[in-house]
C-alpha positions as CSV (number, residue, x, y, z in Angstrom):
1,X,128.1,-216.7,-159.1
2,X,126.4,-219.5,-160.6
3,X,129.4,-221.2,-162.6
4,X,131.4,-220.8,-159.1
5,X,128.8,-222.9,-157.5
6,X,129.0,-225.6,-160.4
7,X,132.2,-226.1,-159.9
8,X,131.8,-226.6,-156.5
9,X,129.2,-229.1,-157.6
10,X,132.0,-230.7,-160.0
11,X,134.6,-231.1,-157.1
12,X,132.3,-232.8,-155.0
13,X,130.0,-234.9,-157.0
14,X,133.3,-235.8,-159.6
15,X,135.6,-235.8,-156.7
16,X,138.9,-235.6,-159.0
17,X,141.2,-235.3,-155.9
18,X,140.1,-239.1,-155.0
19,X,141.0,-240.1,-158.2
20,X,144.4,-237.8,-158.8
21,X,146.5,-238.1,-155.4
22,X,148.0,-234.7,-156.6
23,X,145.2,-232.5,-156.3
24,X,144.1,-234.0,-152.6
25,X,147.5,-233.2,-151.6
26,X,146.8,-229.4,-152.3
27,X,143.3,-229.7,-150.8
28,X,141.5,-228.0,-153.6
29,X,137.9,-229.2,-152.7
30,X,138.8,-227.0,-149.4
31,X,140.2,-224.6,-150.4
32,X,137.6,-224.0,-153.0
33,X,134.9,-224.0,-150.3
34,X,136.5,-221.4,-148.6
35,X,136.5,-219.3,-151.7
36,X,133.2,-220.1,-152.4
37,X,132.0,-218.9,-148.8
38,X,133.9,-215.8,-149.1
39,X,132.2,-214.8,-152.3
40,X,128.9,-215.6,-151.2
41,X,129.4,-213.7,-148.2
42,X,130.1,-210.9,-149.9
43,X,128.2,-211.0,-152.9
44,X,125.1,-208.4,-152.5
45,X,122.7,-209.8,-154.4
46,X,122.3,-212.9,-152.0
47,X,118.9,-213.8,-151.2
48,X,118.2,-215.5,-147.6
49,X,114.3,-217.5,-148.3
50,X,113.1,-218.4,-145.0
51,X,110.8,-221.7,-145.0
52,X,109.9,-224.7,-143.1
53,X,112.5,-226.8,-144.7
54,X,115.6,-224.7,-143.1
55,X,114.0,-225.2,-139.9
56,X,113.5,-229.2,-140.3
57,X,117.1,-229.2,-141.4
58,X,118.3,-227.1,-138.5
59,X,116.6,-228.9,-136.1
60,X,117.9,-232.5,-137.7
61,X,121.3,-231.1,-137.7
62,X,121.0,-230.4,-133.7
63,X,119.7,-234.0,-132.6
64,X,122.7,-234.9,-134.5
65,X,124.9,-232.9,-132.5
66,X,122.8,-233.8,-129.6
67,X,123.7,-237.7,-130.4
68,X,127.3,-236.7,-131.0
69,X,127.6,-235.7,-127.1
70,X,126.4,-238.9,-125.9
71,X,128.2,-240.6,-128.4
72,X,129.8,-244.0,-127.8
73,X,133.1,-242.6,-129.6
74,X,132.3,-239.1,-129.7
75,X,135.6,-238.3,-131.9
76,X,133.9,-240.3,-135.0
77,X,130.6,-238.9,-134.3
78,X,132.1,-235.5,-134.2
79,X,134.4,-236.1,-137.5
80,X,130.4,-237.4,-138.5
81,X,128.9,-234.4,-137.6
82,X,131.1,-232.1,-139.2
83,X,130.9,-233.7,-143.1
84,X,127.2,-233.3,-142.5
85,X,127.5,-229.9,-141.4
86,X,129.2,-229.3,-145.2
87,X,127.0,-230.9,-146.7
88,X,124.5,-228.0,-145.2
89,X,126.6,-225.6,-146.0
90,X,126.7,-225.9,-149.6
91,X,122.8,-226.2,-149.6
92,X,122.3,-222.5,-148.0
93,X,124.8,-221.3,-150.5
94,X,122.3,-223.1,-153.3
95,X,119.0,-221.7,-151.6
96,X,121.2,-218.3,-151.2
97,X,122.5,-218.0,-155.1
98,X,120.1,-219.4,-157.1
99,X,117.7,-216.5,-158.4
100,X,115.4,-217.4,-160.8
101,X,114.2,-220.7,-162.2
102,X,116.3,-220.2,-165.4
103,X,119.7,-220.8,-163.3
104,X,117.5,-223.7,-161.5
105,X,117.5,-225.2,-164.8
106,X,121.3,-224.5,-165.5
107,X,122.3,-226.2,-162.2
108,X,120.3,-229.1,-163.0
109,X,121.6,-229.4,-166.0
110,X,125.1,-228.6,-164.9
111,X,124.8,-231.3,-162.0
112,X,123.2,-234.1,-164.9
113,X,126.4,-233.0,-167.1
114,X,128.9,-233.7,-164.0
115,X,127.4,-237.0,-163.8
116,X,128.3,-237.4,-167.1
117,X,131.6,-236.7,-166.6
118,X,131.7,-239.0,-163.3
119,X,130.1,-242.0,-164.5
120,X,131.9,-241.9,-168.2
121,X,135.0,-241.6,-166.5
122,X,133.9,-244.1,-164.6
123,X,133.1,-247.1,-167.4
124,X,135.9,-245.7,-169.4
125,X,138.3,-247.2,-166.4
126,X,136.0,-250.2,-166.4
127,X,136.1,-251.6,-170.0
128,X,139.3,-249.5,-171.4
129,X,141.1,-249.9,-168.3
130,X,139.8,-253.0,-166.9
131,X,139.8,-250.9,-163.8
132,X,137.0,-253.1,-161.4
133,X,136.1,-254.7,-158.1
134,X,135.8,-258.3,-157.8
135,X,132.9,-259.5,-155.6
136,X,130.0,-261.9,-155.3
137,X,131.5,-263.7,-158.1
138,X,131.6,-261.4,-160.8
139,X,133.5,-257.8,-162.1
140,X,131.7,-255.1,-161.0
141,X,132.2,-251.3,-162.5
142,X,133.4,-248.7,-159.4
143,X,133.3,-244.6,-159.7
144,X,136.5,-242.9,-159.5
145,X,136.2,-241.6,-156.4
146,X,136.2,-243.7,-152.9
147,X,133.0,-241.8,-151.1
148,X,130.7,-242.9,-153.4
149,X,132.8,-245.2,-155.6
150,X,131.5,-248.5,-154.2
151,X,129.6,-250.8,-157.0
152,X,126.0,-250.4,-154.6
153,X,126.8,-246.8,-153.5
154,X,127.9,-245.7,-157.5
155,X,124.4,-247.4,-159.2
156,X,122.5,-245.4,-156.3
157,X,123.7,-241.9,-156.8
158,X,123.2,-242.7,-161.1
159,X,119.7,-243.9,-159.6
160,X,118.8,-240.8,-157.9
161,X,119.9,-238.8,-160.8
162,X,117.3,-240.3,-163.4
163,X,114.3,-238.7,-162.5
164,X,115.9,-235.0,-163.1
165,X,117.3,-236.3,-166.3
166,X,113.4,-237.6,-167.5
167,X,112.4,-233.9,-166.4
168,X,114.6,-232.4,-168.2
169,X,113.7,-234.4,-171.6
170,X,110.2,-233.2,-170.9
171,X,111.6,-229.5,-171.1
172,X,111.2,-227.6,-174.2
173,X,113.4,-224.8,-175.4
174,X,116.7,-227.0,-174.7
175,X,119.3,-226.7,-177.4
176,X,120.2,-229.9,-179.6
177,X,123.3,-230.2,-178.2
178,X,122.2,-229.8,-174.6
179,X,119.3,-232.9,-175.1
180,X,121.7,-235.0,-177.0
181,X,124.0,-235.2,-174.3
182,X,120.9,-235.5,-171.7
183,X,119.8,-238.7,-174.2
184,X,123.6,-240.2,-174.2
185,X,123.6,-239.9,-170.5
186,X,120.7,-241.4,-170.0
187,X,121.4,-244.7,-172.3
188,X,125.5,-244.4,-170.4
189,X,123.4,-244.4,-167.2
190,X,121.3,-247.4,-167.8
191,X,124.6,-249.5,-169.2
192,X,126.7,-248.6,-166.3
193,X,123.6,-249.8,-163.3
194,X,124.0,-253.3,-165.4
195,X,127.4,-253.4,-164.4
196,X,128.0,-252.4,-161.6
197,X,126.1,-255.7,-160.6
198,X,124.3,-253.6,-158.1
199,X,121.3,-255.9,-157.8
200,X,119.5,-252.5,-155.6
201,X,120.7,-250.5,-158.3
202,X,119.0,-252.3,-161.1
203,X,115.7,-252.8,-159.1
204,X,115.9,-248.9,-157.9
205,X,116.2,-248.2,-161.6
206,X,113.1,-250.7,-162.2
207,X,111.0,-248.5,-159.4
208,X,111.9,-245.7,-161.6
209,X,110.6,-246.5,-164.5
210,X,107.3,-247.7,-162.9
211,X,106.9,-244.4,-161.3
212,X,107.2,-242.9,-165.0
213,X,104.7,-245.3,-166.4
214,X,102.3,-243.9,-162.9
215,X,102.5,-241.1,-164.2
216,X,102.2,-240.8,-168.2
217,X,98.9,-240.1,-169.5
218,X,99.4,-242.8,-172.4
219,X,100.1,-245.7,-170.0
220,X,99.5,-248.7,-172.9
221,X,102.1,-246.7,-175.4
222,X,104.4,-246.5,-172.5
223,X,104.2,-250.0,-171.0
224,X,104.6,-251.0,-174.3
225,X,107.9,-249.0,-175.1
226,X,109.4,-249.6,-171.5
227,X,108.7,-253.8,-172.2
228,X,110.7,-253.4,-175.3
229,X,113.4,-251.4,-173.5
230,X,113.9,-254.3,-171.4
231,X,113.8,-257.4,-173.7
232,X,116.6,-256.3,-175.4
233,X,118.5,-254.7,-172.2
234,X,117.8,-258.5,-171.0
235,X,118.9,-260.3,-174.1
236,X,121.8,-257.8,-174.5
237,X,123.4,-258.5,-170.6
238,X,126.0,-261.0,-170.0
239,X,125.3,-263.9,-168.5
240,X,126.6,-263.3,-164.8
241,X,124.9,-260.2,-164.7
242,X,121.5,-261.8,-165.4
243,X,122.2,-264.3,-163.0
244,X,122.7,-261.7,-160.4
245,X,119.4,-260.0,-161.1
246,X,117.6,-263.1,-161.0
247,X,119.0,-263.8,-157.6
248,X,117.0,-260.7,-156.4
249,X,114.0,-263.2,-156.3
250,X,115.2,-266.7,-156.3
251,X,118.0,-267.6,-153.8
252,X,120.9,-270.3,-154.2
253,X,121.0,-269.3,-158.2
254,X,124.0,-266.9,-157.5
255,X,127.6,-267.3,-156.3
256,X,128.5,-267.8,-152.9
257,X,127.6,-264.5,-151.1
258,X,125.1,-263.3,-152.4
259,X,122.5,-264.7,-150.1
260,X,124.7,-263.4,-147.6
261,X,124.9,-260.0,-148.6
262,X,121.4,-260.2,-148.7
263,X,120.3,-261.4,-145.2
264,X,123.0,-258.7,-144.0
265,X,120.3,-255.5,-144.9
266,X,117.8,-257.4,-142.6
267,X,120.2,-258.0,-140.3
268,X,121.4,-254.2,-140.1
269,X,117.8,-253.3,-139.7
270,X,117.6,-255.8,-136.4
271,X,120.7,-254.4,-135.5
272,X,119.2,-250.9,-135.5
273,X,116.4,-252.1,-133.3
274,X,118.6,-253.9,-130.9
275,X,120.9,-250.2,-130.7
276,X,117.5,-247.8,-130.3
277,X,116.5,-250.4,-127.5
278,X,119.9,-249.6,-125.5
279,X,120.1,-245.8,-126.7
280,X,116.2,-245.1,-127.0
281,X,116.6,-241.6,-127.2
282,X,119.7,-240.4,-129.2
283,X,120.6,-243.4,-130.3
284,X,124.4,-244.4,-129.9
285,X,125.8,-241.4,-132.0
286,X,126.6,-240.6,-135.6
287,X,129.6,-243.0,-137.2
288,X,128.9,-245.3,-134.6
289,X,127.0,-247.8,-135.7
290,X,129.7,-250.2,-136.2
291,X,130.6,-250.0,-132.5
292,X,127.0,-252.0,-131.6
293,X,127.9,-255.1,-133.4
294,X,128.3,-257.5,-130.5
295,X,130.4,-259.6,-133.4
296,X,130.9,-256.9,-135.9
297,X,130.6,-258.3,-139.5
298,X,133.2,-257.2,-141.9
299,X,133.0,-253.3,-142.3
300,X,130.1,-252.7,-139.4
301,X,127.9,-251.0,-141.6
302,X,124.4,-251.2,-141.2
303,X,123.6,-251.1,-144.8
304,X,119.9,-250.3,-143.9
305,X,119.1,-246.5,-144.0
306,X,116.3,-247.4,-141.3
307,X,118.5,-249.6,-139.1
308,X,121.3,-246.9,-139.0
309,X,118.5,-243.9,-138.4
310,X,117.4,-245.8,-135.4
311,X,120.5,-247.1,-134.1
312,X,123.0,-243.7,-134.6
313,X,120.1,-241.1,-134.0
314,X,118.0,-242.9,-131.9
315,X,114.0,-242.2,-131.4
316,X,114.2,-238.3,-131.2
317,X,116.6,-238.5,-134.7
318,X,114.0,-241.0,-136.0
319,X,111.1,-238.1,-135.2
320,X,113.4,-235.4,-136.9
321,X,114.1,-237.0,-139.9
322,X,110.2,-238.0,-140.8
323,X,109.7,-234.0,-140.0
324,X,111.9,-233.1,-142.4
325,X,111.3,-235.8,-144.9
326,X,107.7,-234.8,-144.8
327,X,108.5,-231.0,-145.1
328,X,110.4,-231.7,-147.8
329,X,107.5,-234.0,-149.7
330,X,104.7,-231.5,-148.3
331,X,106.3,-229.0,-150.1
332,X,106.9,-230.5,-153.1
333,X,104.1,-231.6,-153.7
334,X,102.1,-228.0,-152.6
335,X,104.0,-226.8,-155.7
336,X,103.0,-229.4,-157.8
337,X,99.4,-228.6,-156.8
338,X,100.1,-224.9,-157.2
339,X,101.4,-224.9,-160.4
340,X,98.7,-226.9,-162.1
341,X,95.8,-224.8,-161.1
342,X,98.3,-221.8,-162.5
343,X,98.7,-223.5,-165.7
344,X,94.7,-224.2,-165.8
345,X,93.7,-220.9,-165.1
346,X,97.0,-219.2,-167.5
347,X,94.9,-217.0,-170.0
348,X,95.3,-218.0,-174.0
349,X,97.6,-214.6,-174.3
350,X,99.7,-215.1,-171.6
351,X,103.3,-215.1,-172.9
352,X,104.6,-218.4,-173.7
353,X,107.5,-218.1,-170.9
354,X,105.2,-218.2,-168.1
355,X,104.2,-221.9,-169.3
356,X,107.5,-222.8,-169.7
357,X,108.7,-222.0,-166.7
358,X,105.7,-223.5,-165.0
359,X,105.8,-226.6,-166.3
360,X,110.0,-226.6,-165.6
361,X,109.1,-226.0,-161.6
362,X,106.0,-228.9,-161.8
363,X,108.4,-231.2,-163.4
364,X,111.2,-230.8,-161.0
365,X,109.0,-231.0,-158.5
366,X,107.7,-234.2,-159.3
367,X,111.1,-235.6,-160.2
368,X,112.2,-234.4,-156.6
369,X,109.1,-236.6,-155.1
370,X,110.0,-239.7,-157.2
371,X,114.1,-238.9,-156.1
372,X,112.6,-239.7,-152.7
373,X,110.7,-242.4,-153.2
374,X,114.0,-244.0,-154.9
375,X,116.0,-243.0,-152.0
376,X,113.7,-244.3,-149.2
377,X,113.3,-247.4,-151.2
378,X,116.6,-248.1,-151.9
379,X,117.1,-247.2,-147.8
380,X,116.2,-250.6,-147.5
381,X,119.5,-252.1,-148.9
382,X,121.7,-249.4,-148.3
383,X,123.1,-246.6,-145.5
384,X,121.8,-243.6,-147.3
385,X,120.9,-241.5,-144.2
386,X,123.8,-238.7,-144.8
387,X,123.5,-238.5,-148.6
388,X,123.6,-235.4,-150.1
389,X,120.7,-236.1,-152.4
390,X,118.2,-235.5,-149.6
391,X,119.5,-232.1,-149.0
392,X,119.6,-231.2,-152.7
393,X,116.1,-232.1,-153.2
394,X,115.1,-229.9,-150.2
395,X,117.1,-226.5,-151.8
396,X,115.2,-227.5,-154.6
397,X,111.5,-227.0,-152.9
398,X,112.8,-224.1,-151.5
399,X,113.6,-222.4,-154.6
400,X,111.1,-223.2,-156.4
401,X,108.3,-222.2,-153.8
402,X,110.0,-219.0,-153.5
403,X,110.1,-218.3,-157.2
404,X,106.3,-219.4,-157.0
405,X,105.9,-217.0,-154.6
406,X,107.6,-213.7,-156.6
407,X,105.1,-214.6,-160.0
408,X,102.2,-214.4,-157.0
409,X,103.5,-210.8,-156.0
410,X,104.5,-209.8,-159.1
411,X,100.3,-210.5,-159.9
412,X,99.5,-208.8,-156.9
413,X,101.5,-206.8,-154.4
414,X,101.0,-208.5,-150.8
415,X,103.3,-208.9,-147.8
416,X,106.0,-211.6,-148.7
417,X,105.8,-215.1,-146.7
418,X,102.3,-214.4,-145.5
419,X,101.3,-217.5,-143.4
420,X,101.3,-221.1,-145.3
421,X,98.9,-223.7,-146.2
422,X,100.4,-227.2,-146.5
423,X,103.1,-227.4,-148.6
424,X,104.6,-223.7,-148.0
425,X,102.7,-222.1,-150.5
426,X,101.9,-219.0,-149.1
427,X,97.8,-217.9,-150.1
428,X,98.5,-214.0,-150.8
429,X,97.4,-212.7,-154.0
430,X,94.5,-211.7,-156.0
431,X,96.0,-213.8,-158.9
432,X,96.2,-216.9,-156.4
433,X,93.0,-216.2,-154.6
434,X,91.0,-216.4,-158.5
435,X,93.2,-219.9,-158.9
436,X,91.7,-221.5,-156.0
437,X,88.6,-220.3,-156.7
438,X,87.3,-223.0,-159.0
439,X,88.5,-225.6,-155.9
440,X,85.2,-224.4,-153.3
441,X,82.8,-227.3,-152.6
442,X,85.6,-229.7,-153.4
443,X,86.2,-232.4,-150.3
């Protein structure tokens, strides 16, 4: 069952039937859904884990098809609605599959060697092909596919994919094999951002290695190695490329447009405002944003995950996606917690795959936070609202707070999803009652 959901994962993160007009003829990313659904619903070893994330996504899900009712143009916001609604349907099929944290780790991996695929596929067009879009003055690199092929959208989803590939480095046990292609990807990865000439891209891949430097325990050794990274990343860009970065922080430097491109974020965010001011409650309804524009730029986007939350969803779809945003945070970082105080209080005989697969869920976990930070931070140049990523992150604290919740039973037979603290970490066994122990009189 697993493979069968990676190569759902290939079909849409790859997305070969944008790229090859022969396979979208036949439908296959359809028809392989369908398939899919069939087999899950059939397969008897599914596993239905009840948490608080479902419900945030559920009840996200209905304001959106709240909004679509009261939509300006209802058909778009329905045709909106509905790509969403996959989107959610492959994340219960993750959260329904998935059994243990070893096939966690073989989706991960899976999903890091699609991307691969997708973004060597993608500069092999580029500089073999000379396959590239021309704008702001310069050639920028484009995915294969046309949902998430654009230069901006393309550097984001490589973005969002870096802090599971620095988790998975910090996994032991990997084959050779396996962490040379993780180390290729990672150095493909960093080439590709440069030239896509996504200047949110570059600076959302900047934020990422400052949250890894937050982080280290040897901060000088890091800062150090990360400075040296980027004097000869610098020193090794072409010229037009560095003047596009630099435009980031001094205007007029760049080719006509830029400025422009820049101003129009800030001016999708106003726009939002202006929309949740007419449509304060449900906003005016999902794909319509570019139906506000009282002179609608080229495209209509908002390009501004904030303006476009406000605008399409209104205040009620504002409230519903900060629940589940902090659900999904909240729970992410209960496992975090959680998993350190197991790995404190893990005897010296305890057998060495318990720490493994430990430290496997704490790192996810924190790579799932920092995917969010990068995601709300890039929000702010970009209309991100209906990415998958967000869901994918969520099935991931799902998982893993279940799979924290069997090694709790497993210690100690207790009634399964006993009442939560924050985070969804159910407090239920002996082993998990001695863990927090050392925590009383702490403020």
């Amino acid at each position: 069952m697993l493979w069968l959901v990676i190569g759902y994962m290939f079909l849409f993160v790859f997305r070969p039937f944008e790229y090859w007009p022969a396979l979208a003829a036949v439908r296959i990313e359809r028809v392989y859904m369908l398939f899919l659904m069939t087999t899950v619903f059939l397969w008897r070893h599914r596993e239905h884990k009840p948490h608080p994330v479902n419900s945030a996504l559920f009840a996200f899900f209905s304001v959106m098809l709240l909004s679509s009712l009261f939509a300006f143009k209802v058909q778009e916001a329905y045709w909106a609605s509905f790509d969403y609604f996959k989107l959610i349907v492959f994340y219960y099929i993750i959260v329904l599959t998935l059994r243990d944290e070893e096939q966690m780790k073989k989706f991960i991996i899976a999903y890091l060697a699609v991307m691969f695929l997708y973004v060597g596929k993608s500069a092999w067009e580029f500089f073999i092909n000379d396959r590239h879009m021309w704008r702001m003055g310069i050639r920028r690199m484009i995915g294969v596919d046309t949902t998430y092929g654009d230069p901006n959208s393309f550097a984001a989803s490589i973005a969002y994919s870096l802090p599971f590939l620095w988790a998975m480095l910090k996994q032991k046990g990997l084959s050779f094999m396996t962490r040379k292609m993780l180390w290729a990807y990672g150095i493909l990865a960093g080439t590709c951002i440069i030239f896509t000439g996504s200047r949110s891209g570059m600076v959302t891949a900047l934020l990422f290695l400052f949250l890894v430097l937050f982080g280290a325990s040897r901060k000088v050794l890091g800062v150090t190695l990360v400075l040296v990274m980027l004097a000869f990343t610098w020193n090794s860009m072409p010229e037009e490329y560095q003047v596009r970065f630099k435009s980031v922080f001094v205007k007029g430097i760049a080719p006509k447009g830029a400025d422009e491109s820049a101003e129009g974020r800030i001016s999708g965010l106003k726009q939002g405002l202006h929309l949740v001011g007419k449509y304060p409650l449900l906003g005016i309804g999902p794909g319509n944003f570019k139906y506000g524009w009282e002179t609608m730029p080229v495209g209509g986007s908002a390009h501004n995950l904030y303006g476009e939350l406000l605008g399409e969803l209104g205040g009620v779809g504002f409230l519903a996606f900060l629940v589940l945003i902090g659900v999904i945070i909240k729970t992410h970082r209960g496992i975090t917690r959680e998993t350190g105080l197991r790995l404190s209080d893990l005897p010296p005989d305890a057998p060495p795959g318990e720490r493994s697969s430990l430290l496997f869920l704490r790192y996810v976990s924190v790579a799932s936070v920092q995917t969010m930070v990068l995601l709300l931070f890039n929000g702010n140049f970009g209309h991100n609202l209906y990415r998958y990523n967000w869901l994918w992150i969520g099935a991931v604290g799902v998982l893993s707070a279940w799979f924290l919740q069997r090694k709790a039973e497993n210690a100690g037979a207790v009634p399964l999803f006993a009442p939560s603290p924050p985070g969804g970490m159910p407090l239920k066994s002996a082993h998990r009652k001695k863990v927090l122990k050392p925590m009383q009189g702490r403020p």
